[in-house]
VOBA-172731 format. One line per 2 residues: for each residue z, y, x of N, C-alpha, C. Coordinates in nm, 4 decimals. Atoms other than C-alpha are relative to their C-alpha. Layout:
residues N
Z,Y,X,Z,Y,X,Z,Y,X | ...
END
This chain:
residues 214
0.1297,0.0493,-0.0496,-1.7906,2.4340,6.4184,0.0081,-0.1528,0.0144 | 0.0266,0.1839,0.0588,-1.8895,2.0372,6.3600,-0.0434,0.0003,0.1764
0.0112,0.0853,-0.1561,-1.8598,1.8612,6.6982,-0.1152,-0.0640,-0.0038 | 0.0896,0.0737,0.0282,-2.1104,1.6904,6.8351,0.0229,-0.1145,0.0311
-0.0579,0.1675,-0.0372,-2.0864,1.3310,6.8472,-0.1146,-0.1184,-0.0293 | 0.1047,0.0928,-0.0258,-2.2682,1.0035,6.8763,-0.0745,-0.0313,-0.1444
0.0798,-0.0276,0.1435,-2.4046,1.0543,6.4854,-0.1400,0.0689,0.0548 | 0.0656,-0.0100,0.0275,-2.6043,1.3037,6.6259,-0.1480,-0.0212,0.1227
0.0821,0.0483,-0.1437,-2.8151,1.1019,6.9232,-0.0948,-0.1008,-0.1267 | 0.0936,0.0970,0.1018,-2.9264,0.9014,6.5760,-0.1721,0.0484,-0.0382
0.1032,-0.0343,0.0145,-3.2943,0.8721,6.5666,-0.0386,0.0643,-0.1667 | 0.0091,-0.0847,0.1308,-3.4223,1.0774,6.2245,-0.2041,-0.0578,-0.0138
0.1468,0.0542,0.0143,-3.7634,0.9610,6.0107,-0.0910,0.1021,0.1058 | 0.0701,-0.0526,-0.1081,-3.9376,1.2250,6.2354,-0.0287,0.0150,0.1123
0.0195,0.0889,-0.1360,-3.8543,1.0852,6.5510,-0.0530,-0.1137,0.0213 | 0.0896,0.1486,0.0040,-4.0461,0.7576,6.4615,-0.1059,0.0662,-0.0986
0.1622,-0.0674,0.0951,-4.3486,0.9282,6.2500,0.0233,-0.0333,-0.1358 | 0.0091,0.0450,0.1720,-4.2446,0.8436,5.9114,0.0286,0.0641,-0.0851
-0.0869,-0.0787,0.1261,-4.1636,0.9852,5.5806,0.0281,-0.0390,-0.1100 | -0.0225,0.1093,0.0929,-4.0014,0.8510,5.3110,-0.0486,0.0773,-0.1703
0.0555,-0.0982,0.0671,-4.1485,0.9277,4.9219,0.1398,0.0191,-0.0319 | -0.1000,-0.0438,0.0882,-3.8865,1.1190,4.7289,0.0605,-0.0816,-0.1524
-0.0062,0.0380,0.1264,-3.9560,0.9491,4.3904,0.0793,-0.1452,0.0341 | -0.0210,0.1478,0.0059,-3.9396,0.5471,4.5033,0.0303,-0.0382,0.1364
-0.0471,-0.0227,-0.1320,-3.8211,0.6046,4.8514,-0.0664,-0.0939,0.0967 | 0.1143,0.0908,-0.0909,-4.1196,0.3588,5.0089,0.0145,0.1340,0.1081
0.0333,-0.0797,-0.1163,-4.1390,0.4471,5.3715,-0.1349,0.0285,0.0256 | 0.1766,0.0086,-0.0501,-4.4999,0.5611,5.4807,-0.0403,0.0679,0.1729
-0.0309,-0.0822,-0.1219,-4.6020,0.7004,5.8013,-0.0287,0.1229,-0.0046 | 0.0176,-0.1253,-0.0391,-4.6275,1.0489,5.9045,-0.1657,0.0745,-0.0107
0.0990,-0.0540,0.0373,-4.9269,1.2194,5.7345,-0.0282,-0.0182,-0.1173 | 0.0481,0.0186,0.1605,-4.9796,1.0175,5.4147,0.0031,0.0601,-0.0885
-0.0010,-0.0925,0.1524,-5.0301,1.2169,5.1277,0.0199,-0.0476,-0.1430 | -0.0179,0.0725,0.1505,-4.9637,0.9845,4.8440,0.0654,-0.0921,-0.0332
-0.1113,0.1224,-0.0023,-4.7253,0.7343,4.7833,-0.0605,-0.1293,-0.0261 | 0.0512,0.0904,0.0384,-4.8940,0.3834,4.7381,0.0210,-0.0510,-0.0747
-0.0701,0.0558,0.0859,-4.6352,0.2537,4.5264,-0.0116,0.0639,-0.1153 | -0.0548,-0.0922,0.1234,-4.5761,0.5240,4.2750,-0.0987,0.1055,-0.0272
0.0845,-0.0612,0.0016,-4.8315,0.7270,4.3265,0.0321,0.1940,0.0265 | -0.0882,-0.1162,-0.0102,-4.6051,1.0403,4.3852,-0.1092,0.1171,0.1415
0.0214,-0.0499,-0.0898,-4.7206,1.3115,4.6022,0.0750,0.0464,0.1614 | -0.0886,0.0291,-0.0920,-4.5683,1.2936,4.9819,0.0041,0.0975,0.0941
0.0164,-0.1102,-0.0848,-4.4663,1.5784,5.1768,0.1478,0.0005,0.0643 | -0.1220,0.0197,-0.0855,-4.2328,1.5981,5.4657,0.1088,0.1048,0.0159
-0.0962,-0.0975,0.0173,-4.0910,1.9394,5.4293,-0.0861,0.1270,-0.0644 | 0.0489,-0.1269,0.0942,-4.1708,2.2083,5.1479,0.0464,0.1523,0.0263
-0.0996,-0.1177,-0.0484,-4.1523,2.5351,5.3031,0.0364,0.1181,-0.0891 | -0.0139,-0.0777,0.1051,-4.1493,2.6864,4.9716,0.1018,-0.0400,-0.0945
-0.1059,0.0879,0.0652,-3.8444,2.4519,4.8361,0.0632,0.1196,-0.0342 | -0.0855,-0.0394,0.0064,-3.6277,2.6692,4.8824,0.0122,0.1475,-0.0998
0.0446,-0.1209,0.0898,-3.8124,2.9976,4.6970,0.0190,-0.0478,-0.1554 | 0.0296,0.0456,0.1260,-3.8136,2.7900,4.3967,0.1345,-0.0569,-0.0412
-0.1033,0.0350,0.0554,-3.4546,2.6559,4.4275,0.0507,0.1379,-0.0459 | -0.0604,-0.1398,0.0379,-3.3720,3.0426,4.4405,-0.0443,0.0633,-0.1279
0.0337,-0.1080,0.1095,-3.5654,3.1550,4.1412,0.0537,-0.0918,-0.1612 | -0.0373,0.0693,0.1040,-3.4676,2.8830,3.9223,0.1453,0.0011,-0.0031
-0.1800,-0.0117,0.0066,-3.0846,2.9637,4.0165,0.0052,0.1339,-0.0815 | -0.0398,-0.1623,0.0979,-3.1162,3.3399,3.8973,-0.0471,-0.0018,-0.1072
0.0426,0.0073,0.1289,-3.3125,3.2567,3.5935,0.1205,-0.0915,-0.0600 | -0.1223,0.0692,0.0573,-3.0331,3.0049,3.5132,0.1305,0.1351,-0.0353
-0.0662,-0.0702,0.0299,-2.8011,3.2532,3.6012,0.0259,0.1384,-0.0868 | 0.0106,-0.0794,0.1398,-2.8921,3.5589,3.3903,0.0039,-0.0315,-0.1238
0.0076,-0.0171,0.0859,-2.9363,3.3512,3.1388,0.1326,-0.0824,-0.0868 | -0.1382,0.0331,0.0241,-2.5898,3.2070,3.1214,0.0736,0.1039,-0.0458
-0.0969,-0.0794,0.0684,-2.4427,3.5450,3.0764,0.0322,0.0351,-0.1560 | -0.0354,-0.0076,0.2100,-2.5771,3.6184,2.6842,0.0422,-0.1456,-0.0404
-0.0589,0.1364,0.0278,-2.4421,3.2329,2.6555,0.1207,-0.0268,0.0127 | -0.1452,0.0476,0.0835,-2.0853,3.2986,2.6926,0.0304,0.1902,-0.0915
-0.0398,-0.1307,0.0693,-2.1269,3.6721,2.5241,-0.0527,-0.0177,-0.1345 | 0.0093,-0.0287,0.0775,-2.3471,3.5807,2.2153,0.1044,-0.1150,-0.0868
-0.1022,0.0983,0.0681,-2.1750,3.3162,1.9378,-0.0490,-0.1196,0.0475 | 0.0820,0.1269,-0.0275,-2.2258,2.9895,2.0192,-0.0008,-0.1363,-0.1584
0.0169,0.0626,0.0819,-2.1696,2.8491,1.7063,0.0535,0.0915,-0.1495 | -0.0227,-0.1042,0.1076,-2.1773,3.0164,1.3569,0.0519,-0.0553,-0.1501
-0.0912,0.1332,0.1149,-1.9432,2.8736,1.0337,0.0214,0.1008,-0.1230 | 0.0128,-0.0506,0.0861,-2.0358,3.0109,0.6974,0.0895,-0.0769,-0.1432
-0.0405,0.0619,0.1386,-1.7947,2.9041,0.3821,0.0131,0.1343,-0.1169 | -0.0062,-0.0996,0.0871,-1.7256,3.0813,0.0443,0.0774,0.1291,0.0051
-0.1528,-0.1318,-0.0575,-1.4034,3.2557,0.1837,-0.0666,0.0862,0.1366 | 0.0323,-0.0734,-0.1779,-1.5405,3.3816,0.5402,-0.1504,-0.0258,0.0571
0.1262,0.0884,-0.1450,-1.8083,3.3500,0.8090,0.0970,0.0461,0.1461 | -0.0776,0.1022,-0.1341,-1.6752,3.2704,1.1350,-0.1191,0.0126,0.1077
0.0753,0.0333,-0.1170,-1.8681,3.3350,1.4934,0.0814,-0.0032,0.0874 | -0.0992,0.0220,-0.0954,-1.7476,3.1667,1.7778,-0.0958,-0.0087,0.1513
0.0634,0.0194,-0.1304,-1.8466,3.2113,2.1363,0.0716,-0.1036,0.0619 | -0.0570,0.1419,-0.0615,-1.7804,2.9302,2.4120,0.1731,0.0484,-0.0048
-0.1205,0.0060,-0.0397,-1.4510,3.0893,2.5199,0.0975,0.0205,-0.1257 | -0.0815,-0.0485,0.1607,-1.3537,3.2231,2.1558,0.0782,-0.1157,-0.0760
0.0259,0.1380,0.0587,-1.4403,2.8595,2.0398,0.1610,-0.0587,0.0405 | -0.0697,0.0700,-0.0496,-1.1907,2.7268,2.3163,0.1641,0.0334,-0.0222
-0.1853,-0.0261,0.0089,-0.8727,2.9468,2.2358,0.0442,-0.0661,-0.1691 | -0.0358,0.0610,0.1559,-0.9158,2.8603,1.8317,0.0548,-0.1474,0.0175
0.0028,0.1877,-0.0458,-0.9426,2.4729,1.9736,0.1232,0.0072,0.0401 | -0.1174,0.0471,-0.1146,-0.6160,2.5388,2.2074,0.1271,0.0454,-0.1904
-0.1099,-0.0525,0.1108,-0.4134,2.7390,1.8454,0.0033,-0.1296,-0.1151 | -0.0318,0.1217,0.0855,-0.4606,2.4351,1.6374,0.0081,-0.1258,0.0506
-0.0751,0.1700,-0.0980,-0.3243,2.1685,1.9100,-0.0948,-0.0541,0.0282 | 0.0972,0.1356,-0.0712,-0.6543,2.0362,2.0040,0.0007,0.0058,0.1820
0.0452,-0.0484,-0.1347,-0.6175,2.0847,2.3782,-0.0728,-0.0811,0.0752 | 0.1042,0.0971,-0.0734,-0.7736,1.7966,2.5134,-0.1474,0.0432,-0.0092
0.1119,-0.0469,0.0527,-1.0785,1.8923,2.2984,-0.0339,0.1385,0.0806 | 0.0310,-0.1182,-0.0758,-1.0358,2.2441,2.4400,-0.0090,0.0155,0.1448
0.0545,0.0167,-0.1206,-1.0276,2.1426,2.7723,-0.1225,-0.0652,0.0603 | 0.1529,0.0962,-0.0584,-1.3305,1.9189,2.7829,-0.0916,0.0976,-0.0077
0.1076,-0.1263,0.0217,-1.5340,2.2414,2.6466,0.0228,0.0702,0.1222 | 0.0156,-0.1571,-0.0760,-1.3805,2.4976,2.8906,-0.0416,-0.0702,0.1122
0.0590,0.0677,-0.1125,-1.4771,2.2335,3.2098,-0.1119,-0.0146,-0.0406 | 0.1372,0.0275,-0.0170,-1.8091,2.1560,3.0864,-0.0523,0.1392,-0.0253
0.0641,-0.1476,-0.0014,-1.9229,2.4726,2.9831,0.0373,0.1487,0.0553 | -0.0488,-0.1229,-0.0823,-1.7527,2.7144,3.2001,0.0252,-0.0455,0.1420
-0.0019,0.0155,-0.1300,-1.6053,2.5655,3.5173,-0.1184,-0.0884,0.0976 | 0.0801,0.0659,-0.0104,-1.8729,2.2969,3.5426,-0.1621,0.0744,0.0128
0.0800,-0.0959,-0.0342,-2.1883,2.5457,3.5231,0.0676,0.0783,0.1042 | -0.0122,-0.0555,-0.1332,-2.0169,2.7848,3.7718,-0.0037,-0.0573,0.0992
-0.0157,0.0838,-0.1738,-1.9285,2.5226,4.0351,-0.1537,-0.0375,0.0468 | 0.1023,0.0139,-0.0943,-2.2816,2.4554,4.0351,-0.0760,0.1343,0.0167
0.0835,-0.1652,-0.0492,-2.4237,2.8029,4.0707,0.0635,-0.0118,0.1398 | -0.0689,-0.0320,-0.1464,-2.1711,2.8356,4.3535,-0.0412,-0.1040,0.0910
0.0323,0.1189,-0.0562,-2.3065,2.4814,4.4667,-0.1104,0.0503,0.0824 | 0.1595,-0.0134,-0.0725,-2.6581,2.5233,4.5156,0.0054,0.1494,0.0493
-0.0481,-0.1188,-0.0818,-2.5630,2.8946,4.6311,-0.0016,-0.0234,0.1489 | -0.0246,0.0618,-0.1398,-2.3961,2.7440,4.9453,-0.0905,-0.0969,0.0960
0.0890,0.0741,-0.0671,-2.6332,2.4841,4.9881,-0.1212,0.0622,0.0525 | 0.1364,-0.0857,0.0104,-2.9301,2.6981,4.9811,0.0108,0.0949,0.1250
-0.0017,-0.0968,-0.1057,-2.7974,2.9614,5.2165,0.1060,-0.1067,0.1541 | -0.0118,0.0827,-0.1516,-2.6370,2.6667,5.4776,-0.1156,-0.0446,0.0812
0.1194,0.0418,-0.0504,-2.9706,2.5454,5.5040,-0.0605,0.1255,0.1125 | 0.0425,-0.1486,-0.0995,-3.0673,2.8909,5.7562,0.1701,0.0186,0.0501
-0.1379,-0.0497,-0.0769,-2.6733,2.9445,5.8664,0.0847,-0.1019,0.0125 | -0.0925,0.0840,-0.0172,-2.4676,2.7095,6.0145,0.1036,-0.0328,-0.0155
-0.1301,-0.0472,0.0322,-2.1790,2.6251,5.8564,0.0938,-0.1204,0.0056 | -0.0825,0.0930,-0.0933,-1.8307,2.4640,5.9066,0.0060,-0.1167,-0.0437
-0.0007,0.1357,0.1219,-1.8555,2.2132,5.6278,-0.1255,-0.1124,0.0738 | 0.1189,0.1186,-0.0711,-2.0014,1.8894,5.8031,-0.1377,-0.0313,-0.1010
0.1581,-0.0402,0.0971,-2.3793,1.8464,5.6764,0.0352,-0.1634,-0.1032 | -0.0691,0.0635,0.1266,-2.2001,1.5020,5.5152,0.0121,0.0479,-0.1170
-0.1094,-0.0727,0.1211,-1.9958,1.6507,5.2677,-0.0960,0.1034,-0.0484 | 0.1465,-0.1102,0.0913,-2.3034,1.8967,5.2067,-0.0472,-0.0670,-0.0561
0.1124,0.1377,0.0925,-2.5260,1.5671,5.1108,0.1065,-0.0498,-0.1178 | -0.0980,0.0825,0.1161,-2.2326,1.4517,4.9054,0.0032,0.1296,-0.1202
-0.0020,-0.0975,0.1526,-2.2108,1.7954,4.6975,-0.1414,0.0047,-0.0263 | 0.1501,0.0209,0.0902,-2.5553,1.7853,4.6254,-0.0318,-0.1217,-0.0730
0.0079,0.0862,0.1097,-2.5164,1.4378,4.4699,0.0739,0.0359,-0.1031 | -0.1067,-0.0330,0.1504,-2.2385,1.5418,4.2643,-0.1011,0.1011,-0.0767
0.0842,-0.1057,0.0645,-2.4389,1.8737,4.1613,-0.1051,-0.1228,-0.0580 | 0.1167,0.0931,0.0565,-2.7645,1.6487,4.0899,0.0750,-0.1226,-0.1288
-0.0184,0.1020,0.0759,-2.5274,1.3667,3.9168,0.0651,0.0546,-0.1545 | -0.0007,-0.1314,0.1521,-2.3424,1.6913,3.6594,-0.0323,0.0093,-0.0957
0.1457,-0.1158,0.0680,-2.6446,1.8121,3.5888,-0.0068,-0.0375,-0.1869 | 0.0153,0.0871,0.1701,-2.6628,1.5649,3.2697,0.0823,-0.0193,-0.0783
-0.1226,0.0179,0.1075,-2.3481,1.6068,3.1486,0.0541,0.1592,-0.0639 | -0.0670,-0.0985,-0.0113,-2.3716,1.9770,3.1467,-0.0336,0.0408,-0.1649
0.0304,-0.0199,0.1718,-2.5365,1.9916,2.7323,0.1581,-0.0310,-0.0774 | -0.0490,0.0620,0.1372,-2.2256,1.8717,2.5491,0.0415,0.1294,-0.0558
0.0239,-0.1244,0.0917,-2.1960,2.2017,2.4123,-0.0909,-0.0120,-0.1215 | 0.1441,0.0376,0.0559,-2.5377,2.1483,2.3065,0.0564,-0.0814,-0.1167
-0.0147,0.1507,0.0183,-2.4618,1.8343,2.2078,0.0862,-0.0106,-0.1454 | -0.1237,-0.0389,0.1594,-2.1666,1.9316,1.9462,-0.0610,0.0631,-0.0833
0.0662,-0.0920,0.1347,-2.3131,2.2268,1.7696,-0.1739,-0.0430,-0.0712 | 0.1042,0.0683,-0.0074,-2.6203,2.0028,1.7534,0.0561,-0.1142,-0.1391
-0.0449,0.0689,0.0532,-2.4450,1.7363,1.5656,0.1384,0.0975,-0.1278 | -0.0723,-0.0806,0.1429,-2.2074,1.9749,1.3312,-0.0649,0.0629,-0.0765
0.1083,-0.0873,0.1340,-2.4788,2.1629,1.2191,-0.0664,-0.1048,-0.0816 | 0.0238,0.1007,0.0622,-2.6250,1.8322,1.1317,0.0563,-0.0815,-0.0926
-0.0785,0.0676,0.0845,-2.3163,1.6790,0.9728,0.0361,0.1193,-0.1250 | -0.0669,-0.1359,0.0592,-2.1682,2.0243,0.8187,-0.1165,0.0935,-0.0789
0.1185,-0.0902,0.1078,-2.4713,2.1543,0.5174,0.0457,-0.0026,-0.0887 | -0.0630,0.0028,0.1661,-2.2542,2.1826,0.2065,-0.0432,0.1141,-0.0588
0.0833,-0.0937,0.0958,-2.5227,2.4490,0.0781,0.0960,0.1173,-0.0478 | -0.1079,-0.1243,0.0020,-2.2880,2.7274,-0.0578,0.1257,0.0092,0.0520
-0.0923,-0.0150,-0.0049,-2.0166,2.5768,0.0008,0.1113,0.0369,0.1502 | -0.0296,-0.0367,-0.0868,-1.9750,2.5732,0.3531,-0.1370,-0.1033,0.1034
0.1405,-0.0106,-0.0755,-2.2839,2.5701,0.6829,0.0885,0.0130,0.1340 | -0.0025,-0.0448,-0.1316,-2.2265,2.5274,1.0245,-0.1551,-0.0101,0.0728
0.1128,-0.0177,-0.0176,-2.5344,2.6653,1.2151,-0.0028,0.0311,0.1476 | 0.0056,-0.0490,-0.1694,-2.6270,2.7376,1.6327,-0.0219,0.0911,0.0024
0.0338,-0.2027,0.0030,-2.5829,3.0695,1.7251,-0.0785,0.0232,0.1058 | 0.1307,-0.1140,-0.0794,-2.8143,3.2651,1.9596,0.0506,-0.0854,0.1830
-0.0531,-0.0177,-0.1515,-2.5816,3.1870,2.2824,-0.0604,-0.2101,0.0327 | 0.0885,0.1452,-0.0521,-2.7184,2.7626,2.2360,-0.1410,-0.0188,0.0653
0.0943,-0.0721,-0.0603,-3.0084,2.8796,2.3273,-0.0412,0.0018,0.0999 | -0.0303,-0.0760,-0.1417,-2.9453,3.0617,2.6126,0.0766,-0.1067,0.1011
-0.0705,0.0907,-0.1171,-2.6918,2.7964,2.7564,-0.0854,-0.1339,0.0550 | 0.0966,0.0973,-0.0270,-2.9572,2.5032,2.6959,-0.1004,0.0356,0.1385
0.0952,-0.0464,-0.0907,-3.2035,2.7026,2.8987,0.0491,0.0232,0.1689 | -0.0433,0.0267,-0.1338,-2.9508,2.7479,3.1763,0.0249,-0.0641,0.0698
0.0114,0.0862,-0.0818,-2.8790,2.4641,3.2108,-0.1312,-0.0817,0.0755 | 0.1075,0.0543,-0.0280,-3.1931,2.3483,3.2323,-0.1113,0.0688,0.0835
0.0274,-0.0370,-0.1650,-3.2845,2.5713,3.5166,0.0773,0.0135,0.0780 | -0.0917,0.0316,-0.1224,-2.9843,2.5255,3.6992,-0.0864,-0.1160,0.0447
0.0334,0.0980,-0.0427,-3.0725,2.1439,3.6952,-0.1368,-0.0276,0.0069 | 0.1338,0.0084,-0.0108,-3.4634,2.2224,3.7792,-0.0145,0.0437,0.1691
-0.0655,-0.0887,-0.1352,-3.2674,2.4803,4.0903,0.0336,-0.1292,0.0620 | -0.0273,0.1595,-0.1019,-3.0947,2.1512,4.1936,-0.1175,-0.1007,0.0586
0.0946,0.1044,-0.0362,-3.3916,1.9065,4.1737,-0.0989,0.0636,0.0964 | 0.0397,-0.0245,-0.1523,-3.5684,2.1437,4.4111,0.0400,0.0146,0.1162
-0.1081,-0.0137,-0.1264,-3.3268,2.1743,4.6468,-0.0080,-0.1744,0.0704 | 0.0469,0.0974,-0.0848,-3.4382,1.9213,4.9661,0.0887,-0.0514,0.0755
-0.1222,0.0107,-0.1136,-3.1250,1.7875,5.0988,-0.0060,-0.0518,0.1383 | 0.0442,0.0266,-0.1047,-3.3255,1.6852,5.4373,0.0009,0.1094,0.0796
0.0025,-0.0737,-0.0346,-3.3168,2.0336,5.5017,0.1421,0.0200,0.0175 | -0.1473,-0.0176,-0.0527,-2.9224,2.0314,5.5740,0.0194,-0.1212,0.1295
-0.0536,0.0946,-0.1303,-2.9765,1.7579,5.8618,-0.0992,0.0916,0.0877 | 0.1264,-0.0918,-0.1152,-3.2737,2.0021,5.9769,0.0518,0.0511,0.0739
-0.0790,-0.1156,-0.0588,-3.0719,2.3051,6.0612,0.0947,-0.0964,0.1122 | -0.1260,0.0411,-0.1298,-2.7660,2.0625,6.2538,-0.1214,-0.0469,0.1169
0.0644,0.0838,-0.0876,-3.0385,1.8659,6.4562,-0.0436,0.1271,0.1000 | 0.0709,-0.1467,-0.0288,-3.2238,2.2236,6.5030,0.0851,0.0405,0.1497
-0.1097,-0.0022,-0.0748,-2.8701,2.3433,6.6669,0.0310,-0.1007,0.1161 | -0.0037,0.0676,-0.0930,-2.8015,2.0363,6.8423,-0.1221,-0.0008,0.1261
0.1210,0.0236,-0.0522,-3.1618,2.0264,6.9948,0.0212,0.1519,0.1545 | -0.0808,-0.1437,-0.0099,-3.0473,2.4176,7.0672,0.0437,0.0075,0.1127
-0.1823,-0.0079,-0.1125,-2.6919,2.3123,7.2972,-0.0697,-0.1103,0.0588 | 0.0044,0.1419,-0.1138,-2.8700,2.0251,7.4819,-0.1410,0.0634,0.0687
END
């Protein structure tokens, strides 16, 4: 349990009437509806954030699974065809000495997507349960998660560019299999799950508590 200490006697924008926008972080006061600067829409706490970080995590997540089960990349020459899923991809990569190569794949596209499922997971359900991890170090994994987010395509990113370099018409085709797809799309509601996720709502809950014991 997180002590309490002179952090949390610190006044918060809602103890002085204000709210800051999200987009261009202009302060405004407490009611405004529109950002002056940016024109953004200004709201102090979305009580539906959190429905929307949750549905955009399980749509991510279902659709990660046919993304490491179908091929992720498909390699047609005169002798063979060749489908390789992410992890298939990564042991061929480790049998012909590339391991560096094979390790940058199995972190971005395997440990790197899970850590953030498990991310915004935790975050999502600390926000309602108090937990031991100081609400710091909560704001700090939600930058990391949010800062990821954009590095999580290079999957993408490769079979994107080999299929592009690699058209030798009969002779040999590399093409995106079914599972690019599927991983593009996850990622791209993981990092839609993240961007709704309100990290003001992890100082809510401690203050909540503190407010609580005093």
């Amino acid at each position: 349990m997180e002590r309490a200490g002179p952090r949390d006697e610190t006044l918060t924008a809602r103890d002085v009437g204000v709210v800051a926008c999200r987009r261009c972080t202009k302060v405004w006061p407490e009611g405004q509806e529109t950002c002056g600067r940016c024109g953004a829409r200004i709201i102090g706490r979305d009580p539906r954030s959190l429905q929307r970080v949750w549905a955009w995590w399980f749509a991510g997540l279902i659709l990660y699974i046919p993304a490491n089960v179908y091929p992720m990349l498909v390699t047609r020459t005169l002798l063979f065809d060749q489908e390789n899923t992410i992890i298939g991809g990564t042991i061929d990569l480790m049998h012909h000495g590339s391991y560096v190569v094979a390790l940058v794949i199995l972190v971005a596209s395997v440990m790197v997507p899970m850590g953030k499922f498990l991310s915004i997971a935790f975050l999502a359900i600390s926000v309602h349960h108090r937990s031991v991890v100081p609400k710091g170090q909560r704001h700090m994994l939600f930058e990391v998660v949010e800062y990821i987010g954009r590095w999580s395509m290079i999957d993408v990113f490769v079979v994107a560019i080999l299929s592009s370099l690699v058209q030798l018409n009969t002779i040999a085709t590399i093409n995106p299999g079914p599972a690019s797809l599927f991983f593009a799309l996850s990622v791209i509601f993981t990092m839609l799950s993240a961007s709704n996720f309100d990290p003001r709502m992890i100082w809510d809950v401690e203050q909540k508590a503190h407010e609580e014991r005093t």
